[in-house]
Backbone of each chain as ProteinMPNN parsed JSONL, in Angstrom:
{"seq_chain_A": "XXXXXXXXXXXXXXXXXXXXXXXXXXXXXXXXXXXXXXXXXXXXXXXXXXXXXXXXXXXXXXXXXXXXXXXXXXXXX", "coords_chain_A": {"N_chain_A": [[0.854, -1.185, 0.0], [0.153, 2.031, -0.984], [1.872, 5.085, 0.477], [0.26, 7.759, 0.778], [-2.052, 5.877, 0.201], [-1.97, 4.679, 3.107], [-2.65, 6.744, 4.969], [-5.241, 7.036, 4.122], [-6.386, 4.983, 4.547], [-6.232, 3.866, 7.532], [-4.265, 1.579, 9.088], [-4.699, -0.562, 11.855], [-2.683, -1.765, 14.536], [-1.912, -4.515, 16.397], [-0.66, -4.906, 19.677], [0.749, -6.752, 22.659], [-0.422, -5.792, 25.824], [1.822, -4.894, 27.548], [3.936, -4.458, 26.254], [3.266, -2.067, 24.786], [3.039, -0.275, 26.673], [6.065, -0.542, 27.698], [6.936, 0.569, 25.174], [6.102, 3.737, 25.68], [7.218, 4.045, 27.632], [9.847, 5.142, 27.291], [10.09, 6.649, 25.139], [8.637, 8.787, 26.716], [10.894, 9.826, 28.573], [12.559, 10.338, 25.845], [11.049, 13.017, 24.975], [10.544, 14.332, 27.246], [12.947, 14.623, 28.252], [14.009, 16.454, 26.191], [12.323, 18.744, 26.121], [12.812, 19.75, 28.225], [15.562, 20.521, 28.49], [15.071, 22.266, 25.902], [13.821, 24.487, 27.135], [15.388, 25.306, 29.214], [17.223, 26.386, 27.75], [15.992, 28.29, 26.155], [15.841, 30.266, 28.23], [18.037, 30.376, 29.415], [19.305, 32.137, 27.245], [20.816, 30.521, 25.536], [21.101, 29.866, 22.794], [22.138, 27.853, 20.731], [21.42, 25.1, 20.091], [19.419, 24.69, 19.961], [17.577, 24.151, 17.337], [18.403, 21.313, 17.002], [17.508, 20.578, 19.334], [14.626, 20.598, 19.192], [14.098, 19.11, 16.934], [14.75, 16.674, 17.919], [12.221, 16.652, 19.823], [10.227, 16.631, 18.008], [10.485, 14.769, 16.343], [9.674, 12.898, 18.394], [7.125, 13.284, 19.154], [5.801, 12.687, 16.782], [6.343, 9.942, 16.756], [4.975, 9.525, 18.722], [2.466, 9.727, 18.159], [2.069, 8.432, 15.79], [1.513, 6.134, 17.2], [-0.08, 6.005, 19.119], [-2.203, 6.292, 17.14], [-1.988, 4.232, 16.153], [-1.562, 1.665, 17.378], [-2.827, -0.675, 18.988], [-3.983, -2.363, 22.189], [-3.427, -5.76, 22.68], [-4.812, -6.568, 24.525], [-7.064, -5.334, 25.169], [-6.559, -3.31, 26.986]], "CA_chain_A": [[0.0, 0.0, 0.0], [1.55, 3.329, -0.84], [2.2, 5.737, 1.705], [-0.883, 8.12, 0.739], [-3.053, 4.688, 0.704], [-1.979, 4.569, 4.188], [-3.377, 7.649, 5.34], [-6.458, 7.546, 3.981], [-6.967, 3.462, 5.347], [-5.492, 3.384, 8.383], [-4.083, 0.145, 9.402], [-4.372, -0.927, 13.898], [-1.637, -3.253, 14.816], [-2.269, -4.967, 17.973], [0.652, -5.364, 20.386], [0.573, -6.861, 23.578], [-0.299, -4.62, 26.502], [3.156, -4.514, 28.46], [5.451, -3.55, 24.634], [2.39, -0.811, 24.314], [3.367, -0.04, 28.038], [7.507, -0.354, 27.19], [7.384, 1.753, 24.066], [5.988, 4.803, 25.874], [8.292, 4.857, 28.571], [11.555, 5.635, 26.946], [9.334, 7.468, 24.778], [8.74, 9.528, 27.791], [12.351, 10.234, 28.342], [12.845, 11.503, 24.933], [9.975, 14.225, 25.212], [10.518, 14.947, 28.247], [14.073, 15.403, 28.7], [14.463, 17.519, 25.128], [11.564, 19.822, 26.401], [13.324, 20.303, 29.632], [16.488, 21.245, 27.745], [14.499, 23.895, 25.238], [13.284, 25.51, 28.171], [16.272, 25.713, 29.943], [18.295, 26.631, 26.74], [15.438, 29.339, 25.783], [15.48, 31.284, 29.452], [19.5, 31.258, 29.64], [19.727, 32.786, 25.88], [21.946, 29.735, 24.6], [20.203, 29.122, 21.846], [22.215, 27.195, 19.296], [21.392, 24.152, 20.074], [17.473, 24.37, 20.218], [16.847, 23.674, 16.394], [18.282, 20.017, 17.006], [16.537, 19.575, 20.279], [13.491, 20.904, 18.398], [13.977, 18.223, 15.813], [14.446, 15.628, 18.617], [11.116, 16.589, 20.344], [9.288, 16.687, 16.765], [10.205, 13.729, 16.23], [9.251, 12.035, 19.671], [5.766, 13.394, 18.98], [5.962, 12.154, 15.346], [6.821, 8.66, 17.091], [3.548, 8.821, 20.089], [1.399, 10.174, 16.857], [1.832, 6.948, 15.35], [1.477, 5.056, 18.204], [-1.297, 6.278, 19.68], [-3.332, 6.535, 15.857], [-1.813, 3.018, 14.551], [-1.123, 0.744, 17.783], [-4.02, -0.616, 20.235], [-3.44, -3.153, 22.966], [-3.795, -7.216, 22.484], [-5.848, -6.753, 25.775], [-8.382, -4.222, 25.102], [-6.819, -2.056, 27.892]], "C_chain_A": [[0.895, 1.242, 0.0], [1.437, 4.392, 0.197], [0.716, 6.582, 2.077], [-2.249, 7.433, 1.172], [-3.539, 4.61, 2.101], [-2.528, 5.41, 5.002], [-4.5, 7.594, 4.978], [-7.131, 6.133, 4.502], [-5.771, 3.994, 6.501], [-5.606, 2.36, 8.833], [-3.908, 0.1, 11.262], [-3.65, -2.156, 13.892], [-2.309, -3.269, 16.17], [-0.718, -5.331, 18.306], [0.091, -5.767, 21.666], [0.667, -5.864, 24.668], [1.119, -4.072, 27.12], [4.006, -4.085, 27.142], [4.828, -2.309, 24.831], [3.111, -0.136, 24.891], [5.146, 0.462, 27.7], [8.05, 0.55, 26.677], [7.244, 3.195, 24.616], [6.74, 5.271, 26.974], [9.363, 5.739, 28.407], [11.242, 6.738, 25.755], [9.633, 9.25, 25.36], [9.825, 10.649, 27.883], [12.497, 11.323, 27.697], [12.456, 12.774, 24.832], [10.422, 14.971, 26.009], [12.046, 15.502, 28.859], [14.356, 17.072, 27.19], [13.332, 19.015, 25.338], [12.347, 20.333, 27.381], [14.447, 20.805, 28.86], [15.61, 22.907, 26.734], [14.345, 24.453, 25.993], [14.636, 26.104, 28.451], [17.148, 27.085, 28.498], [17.577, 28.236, 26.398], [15.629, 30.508, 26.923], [17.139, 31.336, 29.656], [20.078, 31.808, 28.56], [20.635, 31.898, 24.737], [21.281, 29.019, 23.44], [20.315, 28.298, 20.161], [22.404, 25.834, 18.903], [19.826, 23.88, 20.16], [17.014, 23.979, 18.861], [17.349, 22.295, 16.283], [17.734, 19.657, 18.164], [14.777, 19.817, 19.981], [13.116, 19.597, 17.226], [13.58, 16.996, 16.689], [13.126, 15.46, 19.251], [9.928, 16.469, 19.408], [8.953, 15.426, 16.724], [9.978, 12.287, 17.413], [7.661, 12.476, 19.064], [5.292, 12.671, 17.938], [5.385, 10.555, 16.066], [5.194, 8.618, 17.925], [3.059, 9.187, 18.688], [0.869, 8.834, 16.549], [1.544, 6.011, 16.172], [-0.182, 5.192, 18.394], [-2.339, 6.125, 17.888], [-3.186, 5.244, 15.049], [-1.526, 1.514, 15.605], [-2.603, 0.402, 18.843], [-3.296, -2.347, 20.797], [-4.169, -4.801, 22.573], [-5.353, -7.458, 23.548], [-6.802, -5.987, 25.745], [-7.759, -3.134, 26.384], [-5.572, -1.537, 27.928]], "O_chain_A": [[1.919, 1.481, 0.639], [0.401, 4.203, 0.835], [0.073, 6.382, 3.108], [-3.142, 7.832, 1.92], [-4.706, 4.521, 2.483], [-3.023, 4.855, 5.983], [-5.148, 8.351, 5.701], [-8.312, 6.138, 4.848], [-4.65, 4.422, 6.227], [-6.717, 1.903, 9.098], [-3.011, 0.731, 11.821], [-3.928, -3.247, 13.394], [-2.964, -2.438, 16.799], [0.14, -5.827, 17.576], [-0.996, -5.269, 21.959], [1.62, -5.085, 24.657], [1.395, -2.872, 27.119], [4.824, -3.183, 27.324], [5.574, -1.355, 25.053], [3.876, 0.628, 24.301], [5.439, 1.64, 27.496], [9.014, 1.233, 27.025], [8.08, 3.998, 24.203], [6.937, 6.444, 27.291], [9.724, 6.716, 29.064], [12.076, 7.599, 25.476], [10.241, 10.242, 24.959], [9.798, 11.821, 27.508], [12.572, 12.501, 28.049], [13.276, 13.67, 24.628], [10.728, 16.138, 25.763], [12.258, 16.437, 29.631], [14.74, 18.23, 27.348], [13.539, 20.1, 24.794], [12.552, 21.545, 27.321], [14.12, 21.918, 28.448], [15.662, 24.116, 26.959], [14.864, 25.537, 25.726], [14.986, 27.201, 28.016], [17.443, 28.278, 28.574], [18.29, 29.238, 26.357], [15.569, 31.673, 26.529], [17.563, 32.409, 30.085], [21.281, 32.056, 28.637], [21.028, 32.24, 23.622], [21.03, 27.822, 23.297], [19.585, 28.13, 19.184], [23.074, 25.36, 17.986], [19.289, 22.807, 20.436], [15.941, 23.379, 18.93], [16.767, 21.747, 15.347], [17.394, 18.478, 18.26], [13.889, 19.202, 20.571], [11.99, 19.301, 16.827], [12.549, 16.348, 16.506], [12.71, 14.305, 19.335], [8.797, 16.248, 19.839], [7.859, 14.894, 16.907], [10.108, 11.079, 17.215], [7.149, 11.573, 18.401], [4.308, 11.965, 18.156], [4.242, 10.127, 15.911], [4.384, 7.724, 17.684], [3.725, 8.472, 17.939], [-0.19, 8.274, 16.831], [1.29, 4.909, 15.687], [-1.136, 4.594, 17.897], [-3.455, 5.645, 18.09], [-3.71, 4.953, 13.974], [-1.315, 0.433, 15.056], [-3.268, 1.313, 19.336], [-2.548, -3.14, 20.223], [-5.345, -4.899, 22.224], [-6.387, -8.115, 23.427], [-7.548, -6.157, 26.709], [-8.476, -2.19, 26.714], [-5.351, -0.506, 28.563]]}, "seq_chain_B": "XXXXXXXXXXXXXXXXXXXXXXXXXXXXXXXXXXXXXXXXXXXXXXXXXXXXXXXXXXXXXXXXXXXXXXXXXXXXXXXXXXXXXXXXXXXXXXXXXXXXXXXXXXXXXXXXXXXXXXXXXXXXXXXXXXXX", "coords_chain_B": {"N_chain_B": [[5.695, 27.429, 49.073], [4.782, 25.14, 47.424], [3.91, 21.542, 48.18], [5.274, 18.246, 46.079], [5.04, 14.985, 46.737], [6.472, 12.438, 44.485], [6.15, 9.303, 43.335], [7.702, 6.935, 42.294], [9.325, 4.72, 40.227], [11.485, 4.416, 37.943], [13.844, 5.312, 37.482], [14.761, 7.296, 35.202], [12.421, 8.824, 34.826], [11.77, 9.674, 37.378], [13.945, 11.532, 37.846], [13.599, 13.305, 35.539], [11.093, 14.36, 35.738], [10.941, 15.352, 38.518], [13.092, 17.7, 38.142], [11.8, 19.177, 36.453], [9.285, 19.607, 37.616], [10.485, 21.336, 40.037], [11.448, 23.366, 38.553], [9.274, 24.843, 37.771], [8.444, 25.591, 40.294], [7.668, 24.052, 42.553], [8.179, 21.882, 45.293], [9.542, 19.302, 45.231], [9.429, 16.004, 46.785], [10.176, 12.443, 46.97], [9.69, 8.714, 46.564], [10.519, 5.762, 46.139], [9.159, 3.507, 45.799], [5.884, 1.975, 46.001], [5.407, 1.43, 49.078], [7.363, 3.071, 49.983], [5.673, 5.492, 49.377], [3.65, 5.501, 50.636], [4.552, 5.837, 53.854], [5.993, 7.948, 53.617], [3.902, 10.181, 52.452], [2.711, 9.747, 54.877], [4.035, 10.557, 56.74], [5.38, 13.209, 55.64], [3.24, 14.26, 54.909], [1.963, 15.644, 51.919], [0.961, 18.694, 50.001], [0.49, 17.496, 47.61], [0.183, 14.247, 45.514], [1.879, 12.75, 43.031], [1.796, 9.774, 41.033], [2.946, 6.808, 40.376], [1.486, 3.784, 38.746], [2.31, 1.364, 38.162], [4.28, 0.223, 40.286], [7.332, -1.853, 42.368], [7.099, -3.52, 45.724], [4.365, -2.43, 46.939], [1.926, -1.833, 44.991], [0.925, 1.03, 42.977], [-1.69, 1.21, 43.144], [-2.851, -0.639, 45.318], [-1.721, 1.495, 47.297], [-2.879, 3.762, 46.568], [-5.518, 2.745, 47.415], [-4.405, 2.335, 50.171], [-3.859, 5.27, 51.238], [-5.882, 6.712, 50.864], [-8.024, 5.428, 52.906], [-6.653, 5.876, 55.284], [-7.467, 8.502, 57.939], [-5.468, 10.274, 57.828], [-4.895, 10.577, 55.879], [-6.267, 11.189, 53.791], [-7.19, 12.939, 52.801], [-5.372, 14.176, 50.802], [-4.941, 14.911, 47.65], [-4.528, 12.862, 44.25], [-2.777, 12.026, 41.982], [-3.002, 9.558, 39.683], [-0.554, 8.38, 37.45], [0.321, 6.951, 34.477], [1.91, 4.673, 31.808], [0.131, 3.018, 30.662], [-2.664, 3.722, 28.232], [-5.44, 3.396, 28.166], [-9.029, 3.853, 28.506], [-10.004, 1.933, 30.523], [-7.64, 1.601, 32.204], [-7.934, 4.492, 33.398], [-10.197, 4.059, 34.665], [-9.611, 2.194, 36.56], [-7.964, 3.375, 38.104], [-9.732, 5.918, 39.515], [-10.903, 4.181, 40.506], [-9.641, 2.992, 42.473], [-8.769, 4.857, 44.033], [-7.84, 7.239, 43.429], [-7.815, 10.672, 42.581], [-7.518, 12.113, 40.345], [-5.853, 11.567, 36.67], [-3.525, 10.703, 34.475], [-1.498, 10.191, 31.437], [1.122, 8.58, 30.488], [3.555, 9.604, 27.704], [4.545, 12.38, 29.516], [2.404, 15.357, 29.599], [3.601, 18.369, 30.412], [2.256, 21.019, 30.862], [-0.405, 19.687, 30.674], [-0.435, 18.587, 32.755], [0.478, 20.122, 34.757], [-1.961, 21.333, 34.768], [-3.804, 19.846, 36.182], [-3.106, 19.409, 38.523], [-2.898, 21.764, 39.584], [-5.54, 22.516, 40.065], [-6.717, 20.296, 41.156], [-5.835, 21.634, 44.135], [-6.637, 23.47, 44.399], [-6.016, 25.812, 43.19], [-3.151, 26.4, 44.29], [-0.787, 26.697, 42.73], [2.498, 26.064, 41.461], [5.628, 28.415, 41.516], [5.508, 29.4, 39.116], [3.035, 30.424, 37.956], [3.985, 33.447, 38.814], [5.754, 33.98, 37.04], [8.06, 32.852, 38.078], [10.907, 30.85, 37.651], [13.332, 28.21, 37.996]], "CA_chain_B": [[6.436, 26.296, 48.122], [3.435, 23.535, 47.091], [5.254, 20.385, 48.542], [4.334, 17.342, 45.542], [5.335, 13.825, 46.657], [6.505, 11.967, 43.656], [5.992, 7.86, 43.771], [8.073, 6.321, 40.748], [10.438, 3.892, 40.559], [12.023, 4.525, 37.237], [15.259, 6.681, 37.452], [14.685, 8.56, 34.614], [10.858, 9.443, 35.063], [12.086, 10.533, 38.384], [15.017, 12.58, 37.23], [13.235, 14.331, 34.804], [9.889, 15.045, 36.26], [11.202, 16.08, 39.6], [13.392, 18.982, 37.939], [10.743, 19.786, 35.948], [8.323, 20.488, 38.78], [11.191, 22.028, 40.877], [12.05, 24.581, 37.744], [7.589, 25.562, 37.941], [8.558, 26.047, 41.785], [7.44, 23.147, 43.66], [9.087, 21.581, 46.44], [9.382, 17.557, 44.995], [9.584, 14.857, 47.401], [10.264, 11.447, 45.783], [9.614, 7.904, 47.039], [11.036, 4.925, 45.023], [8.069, 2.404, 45.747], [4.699, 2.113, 46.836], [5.369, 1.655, 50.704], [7.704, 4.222, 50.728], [4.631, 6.427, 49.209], [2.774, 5.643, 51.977], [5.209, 6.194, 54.683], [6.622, 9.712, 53.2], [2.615, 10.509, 52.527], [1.8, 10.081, 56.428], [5.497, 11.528, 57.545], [5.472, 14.509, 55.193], [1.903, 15.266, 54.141], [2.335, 16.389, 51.007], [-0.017, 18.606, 49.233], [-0.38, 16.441, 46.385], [0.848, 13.103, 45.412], [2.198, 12.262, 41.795], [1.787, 8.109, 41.728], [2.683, 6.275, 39.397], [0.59, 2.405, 39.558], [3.39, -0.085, 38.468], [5.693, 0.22, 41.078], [7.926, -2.516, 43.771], [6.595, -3.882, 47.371], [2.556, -1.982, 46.827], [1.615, -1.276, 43.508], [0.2, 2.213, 43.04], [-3.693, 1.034, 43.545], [-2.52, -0.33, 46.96], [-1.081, 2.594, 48.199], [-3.548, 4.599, 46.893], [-6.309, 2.556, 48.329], [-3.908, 2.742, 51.851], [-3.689, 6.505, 51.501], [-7.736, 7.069, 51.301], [-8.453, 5.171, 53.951], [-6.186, 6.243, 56.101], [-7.943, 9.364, 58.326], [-4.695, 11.731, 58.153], [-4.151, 10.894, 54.58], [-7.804, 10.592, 52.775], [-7.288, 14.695, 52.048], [-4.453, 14.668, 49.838], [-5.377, 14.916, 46.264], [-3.664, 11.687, 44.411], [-2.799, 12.193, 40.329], [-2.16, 8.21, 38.803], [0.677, 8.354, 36.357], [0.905, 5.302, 33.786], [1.814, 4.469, 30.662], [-0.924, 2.529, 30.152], [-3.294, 4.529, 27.789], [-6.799, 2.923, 27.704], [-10.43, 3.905, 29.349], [-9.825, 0.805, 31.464], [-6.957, 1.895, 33.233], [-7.844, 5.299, 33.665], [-11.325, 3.889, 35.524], [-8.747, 1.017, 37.272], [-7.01, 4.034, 38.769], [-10.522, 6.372, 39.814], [-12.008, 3.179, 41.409], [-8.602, 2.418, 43.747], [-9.17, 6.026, 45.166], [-7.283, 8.376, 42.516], [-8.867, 12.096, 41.94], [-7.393, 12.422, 38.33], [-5.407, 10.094, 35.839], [-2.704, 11.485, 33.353], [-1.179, 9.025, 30.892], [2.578, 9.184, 30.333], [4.391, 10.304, 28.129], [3.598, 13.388, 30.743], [2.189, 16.504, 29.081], [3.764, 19.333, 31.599], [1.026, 21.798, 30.696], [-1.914, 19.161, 30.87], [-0.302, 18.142, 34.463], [0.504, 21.273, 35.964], [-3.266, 22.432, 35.194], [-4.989, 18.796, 36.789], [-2.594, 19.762, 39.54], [-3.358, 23.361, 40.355], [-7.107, 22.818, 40.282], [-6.663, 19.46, 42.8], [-4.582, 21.893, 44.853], [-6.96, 24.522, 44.991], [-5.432, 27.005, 42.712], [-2.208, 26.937, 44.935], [0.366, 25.964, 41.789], [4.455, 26.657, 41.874], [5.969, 29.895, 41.623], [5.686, 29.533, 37.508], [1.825, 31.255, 37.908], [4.011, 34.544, 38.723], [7.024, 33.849, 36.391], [9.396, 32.534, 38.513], [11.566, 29.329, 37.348], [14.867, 28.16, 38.648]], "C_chain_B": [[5.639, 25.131, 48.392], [4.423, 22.361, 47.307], [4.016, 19.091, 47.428], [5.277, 16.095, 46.051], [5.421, 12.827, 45.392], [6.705, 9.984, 43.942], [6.496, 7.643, 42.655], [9.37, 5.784, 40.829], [11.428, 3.773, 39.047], [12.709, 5.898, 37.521], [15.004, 7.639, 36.874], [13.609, 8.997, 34.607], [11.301, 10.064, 35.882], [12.94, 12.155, 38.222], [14.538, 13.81, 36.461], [11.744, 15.134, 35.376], [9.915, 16.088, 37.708], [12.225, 17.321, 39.077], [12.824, 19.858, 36.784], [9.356, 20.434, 36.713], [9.139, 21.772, 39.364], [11.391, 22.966, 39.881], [10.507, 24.991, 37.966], [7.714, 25.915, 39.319], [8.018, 25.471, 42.753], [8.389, 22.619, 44.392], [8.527, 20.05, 46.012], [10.598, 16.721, 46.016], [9.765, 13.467, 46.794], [10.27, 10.087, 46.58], [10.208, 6.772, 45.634], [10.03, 3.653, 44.787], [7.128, 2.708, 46.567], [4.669, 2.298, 48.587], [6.028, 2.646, 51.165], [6.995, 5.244, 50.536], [4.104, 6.374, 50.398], [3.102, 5.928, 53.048], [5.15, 7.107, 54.964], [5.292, 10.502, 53.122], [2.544, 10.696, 53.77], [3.146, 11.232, 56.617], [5.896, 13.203, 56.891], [3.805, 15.523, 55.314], [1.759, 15.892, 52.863], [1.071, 17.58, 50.243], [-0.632, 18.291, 48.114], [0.934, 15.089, 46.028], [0.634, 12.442, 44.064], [2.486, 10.305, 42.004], [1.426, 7.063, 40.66], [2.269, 4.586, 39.635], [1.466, 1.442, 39.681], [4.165, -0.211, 39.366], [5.914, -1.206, 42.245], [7.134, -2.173, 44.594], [5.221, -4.01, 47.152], [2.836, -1.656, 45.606], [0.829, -0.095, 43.32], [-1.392, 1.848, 43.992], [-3.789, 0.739, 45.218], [-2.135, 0.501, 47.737], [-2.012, 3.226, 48.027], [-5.068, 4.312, 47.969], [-5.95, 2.462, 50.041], [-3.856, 3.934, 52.21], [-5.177, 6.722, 51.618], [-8.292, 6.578, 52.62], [-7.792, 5.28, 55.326], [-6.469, 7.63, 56.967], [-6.769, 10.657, 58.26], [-3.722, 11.494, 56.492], [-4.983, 10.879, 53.357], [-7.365, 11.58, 52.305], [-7.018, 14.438, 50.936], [-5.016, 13.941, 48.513], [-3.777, 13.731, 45.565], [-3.865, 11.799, 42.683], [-1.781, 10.351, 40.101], [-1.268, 8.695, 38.127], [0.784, 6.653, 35.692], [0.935, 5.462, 32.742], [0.867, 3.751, 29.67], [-2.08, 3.559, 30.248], [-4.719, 4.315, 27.346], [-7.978, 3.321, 28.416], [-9.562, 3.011, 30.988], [-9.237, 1.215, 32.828], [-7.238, 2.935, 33.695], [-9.388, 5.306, 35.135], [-10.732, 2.9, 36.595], [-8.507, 2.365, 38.189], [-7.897, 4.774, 39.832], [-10.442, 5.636, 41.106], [-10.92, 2.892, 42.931], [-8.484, 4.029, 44.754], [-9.073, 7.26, 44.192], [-8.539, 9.792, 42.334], [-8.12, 12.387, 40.419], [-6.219, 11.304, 38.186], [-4.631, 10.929, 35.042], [-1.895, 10.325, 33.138], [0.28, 10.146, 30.591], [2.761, 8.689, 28.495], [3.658, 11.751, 29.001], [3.835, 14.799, 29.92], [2.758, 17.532, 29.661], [2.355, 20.141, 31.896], [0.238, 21.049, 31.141], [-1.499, 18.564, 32.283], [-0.513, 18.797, 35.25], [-1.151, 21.762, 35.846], [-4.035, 21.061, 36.032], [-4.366, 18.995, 38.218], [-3.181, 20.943, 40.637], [-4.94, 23.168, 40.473], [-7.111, 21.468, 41.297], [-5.93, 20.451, 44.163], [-5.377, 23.009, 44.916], [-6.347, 26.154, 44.094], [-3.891, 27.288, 43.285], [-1.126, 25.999, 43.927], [1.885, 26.68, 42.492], [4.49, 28.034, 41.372], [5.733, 30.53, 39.602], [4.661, 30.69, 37.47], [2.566, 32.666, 37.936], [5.404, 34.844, 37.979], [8.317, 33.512, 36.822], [9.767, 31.13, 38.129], [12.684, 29.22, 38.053], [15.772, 27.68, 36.944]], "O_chain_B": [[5.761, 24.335, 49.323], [5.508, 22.244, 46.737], [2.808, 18.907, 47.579], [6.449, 16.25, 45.708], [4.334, 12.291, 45.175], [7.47, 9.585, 44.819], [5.843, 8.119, 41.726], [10.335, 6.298, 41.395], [12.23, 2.842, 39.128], [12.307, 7.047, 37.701], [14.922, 8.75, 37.399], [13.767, 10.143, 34.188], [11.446, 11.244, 35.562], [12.631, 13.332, 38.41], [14.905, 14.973, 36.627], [11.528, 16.346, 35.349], [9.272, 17.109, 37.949], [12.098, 18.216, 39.913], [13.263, 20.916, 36.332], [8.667, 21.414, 36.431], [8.729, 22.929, 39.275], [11.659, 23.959, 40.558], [10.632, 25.952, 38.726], [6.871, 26.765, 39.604], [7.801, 26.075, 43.804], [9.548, 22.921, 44.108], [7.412, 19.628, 46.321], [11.827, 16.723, 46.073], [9.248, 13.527, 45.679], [11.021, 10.24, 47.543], [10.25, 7.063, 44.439], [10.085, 2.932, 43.79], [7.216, 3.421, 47.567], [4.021, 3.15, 49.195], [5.787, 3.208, 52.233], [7.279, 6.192, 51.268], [4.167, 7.336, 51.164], [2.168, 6.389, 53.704], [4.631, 7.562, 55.983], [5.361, 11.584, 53.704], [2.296, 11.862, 54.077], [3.091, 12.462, 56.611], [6.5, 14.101, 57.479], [3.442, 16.665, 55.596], [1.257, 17.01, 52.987], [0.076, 16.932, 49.917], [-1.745, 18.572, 47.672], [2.145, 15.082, 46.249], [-0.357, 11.762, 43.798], [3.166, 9.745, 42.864], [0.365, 6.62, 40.221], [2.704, 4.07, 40.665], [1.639, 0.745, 40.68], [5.011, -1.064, 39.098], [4.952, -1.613, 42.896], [6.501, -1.118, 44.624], [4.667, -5.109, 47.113], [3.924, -1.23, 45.219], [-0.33, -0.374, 43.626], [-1.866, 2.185, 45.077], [-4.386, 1.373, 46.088], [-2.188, 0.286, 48.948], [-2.503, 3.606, 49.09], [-5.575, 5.047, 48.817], [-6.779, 2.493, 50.95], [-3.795, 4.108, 53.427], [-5.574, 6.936, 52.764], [-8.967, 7.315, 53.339], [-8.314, 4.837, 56.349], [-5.447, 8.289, 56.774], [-7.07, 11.809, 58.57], [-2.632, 11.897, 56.085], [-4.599, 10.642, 52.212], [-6.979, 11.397, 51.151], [-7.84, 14.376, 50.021], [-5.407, 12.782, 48.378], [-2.622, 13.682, 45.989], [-4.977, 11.667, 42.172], [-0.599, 10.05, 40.26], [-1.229, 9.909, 38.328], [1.16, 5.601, 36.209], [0.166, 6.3, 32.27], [0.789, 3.804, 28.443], [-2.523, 4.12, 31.251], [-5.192, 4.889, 26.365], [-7.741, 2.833, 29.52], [-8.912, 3.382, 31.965], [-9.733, 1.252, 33.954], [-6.881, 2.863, 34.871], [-9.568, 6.08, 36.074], [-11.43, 2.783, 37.602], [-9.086, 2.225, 39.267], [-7.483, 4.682, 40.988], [-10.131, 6.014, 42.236], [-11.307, 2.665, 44.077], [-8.163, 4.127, 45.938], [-9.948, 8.122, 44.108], [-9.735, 9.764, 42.045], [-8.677, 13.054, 39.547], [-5.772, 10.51, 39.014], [-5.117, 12.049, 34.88], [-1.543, 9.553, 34.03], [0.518, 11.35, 30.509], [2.236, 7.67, 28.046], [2.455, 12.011, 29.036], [4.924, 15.294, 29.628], [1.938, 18.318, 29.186], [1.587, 19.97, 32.843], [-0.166, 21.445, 32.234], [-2.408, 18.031, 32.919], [-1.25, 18.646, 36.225], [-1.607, 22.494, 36.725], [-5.057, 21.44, 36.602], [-5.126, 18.739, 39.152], [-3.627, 21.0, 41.783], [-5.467, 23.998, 41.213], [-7.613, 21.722, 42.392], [-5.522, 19.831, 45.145], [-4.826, 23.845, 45.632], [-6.365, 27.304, 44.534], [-3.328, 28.294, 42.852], [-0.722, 24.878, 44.235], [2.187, 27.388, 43.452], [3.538, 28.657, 40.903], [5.801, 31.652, 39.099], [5.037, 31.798, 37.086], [2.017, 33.427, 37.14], [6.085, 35.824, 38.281], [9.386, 33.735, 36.254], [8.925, 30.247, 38.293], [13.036, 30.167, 38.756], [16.993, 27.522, 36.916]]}, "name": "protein", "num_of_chains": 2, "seq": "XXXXXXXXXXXXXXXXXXXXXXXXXXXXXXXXXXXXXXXXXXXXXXXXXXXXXXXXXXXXXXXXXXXXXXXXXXXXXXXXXXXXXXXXXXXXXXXXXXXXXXXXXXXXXXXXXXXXXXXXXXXXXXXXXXXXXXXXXXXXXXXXXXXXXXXXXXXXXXXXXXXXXXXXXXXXXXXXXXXXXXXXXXXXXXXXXXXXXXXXXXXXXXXXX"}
């Protein structure tokens, strides 16, 4: 199916609940430490490192996006 | 300085969430497992208690159902934390005592506001622009 296809069907994988569980931890992490950096980086003026932790936090969201819109649990919960 | 008790037994959840409160201007407390939630809960008091369910010894739901029924610890307002993202769990978490539910990864924004309104309006120093 070509990529477009894919957007307009969306396909639900099933994973077992505890990977679902797994994947969003370290997930987590990523988000959450590269936000904590922008901040920091934006309020002490050092700011030439924020368009790659900008990229890194894009693409953490990018990553739950898909998750959350393409993964549901084996277990219903 | 809003004192939050944090319950979480992953390093880096800890790490990062606790100097992420402490830069909004809370005063974070941190337990590494359920019993020590419940301990640090009676021995501190906190005014709110971040709690996440999977954890060593008690598992969130036990602690929280030991913190409700406990007369000098029913008060405190009790935010789940899990990575598990379904109805299910979020009514799993209600039913064991919980006053709100927030699925990880952890929004800051959509925390700090389920926070400040369990808490009475009394958020960290961020409300008047202060960070560390």
């Amino acid at each position: 199916m070509s990529a477009p296809a894919r957007m307009l069907h969306p396909v639900q994988h099933t994973l077992p609940r505890d990977l679902l569980h797994d994947l969003r931890t370290p997930l987590g992490h990523i988000l959450g430490y590269s936000e904590m950096l922008i901040e920091q980086m934006q309020e002490s003026g050092r700011e030439e490192f924020l368009p790659h932790l900008e990229k890194i936090r894009k693409a953490g969201n990018d990553l739950l996006d898909l998750m959350n819109n393409n993964l549901t649990s084996a277990e219903g919960g | 300085m809003p004192k939050i008790l944090l319950v979480e037994d992953n390093e880096m959840n800890r790490d990062m969430l606790s100097r992420r409160l402490q830069r909004k201007g809370y005063e974070v407390m941190i337990a590494v497992d359920g019993q020590l939630g419940v301990e640090m809960a009676r021995s501190e008091v906190p005014d709110l208690i971040l709690m996440d369910m999977s954890l060593p010894v008690i598992d969130g739901w036990e602690a929280t159902r030991a913190l409700k029924a406990a007369k000098e610890t029913s008060s405190i307002p009790i935010i789940a934390l899990t990575a598990h993202a379904m109805s299910t769990d979020r009514d799993k978490a209600i039913a064991a005592g919980c006053d709100d539910y927030d699925t990880k990864p952890i929004e800051l924004s959509r925390l700090l506001g389920k926070m400040e309104v369990l808490m009475g309006g009394a958020g960290g120093s961020s409300a008047a622009g202060g960070s560390r």
